[in-house]
N, C-alpha and C positions, 0 to 999 in steps of 0.2 A: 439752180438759179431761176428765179420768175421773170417772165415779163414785163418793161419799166410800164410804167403808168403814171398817169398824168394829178395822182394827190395820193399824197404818204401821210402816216397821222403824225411820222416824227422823219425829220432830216438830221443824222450824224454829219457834222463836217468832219472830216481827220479819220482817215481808215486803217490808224495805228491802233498799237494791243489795247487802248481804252475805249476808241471808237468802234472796235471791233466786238467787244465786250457790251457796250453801248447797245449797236444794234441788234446783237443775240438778244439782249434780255426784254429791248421794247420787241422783237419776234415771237419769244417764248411767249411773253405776257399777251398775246393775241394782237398788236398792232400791227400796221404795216411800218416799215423805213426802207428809207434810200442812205447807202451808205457815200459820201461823196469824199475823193482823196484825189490830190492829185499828181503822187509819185508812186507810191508803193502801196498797195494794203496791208496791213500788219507793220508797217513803219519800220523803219532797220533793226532792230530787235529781232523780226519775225522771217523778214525776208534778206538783210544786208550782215547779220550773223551777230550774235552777241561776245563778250568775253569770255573767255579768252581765242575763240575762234577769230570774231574781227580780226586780232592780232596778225593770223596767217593770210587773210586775205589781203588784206590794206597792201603789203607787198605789189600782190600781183595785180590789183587794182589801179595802183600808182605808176606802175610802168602803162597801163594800158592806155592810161592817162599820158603818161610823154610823150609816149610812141604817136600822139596822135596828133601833136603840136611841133607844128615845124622848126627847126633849131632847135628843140629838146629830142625831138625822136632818132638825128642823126648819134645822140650820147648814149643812144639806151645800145649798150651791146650786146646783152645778153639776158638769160631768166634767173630772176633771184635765187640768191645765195639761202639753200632752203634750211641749213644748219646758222645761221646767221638770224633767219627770220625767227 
């Protein structure tokens, strides 16, 4: 990773699989860029798991998700049903 700097010759907004793609190729091509995102780089495809993987996590993602809201997290009793999932 380089040092930010204060003028890029190209700014990628979005640091999903296209923006990512984006700033490799103005890099290879000799430019500078700033990649700018502002959840994930590589956008859930890359980092949040694609199909059929999603599938397994969304589970345990959604409990972690109750478990953290009051009146839903007293229902969560236990760790998903992994033959179910």
């Amino acid at each position: 990773m380089t040092e930010p700097r204060d003028r890029y010759d190209v700014v990628v907004i979005g640091g999903g699989p296209v923006g990512e793609n984006a700033a490799d190729r103005v890099v290879r091509g000799g430019l500078s860029a700033a990649l700018v995102e502002a959840e994930l780089v590589g956008g859930e495809c890359s980092y949040w798991a694609c199909t059929p993987s999603k599938a397994l996590l969304r589970p345990g993602a959604a409990l972690e998700a109750a478990r953290g809201v009051a009146g839903a997290a007293e229902a969560v009793t236990g760790p998903p049903d992994a033959a179910a999932v």
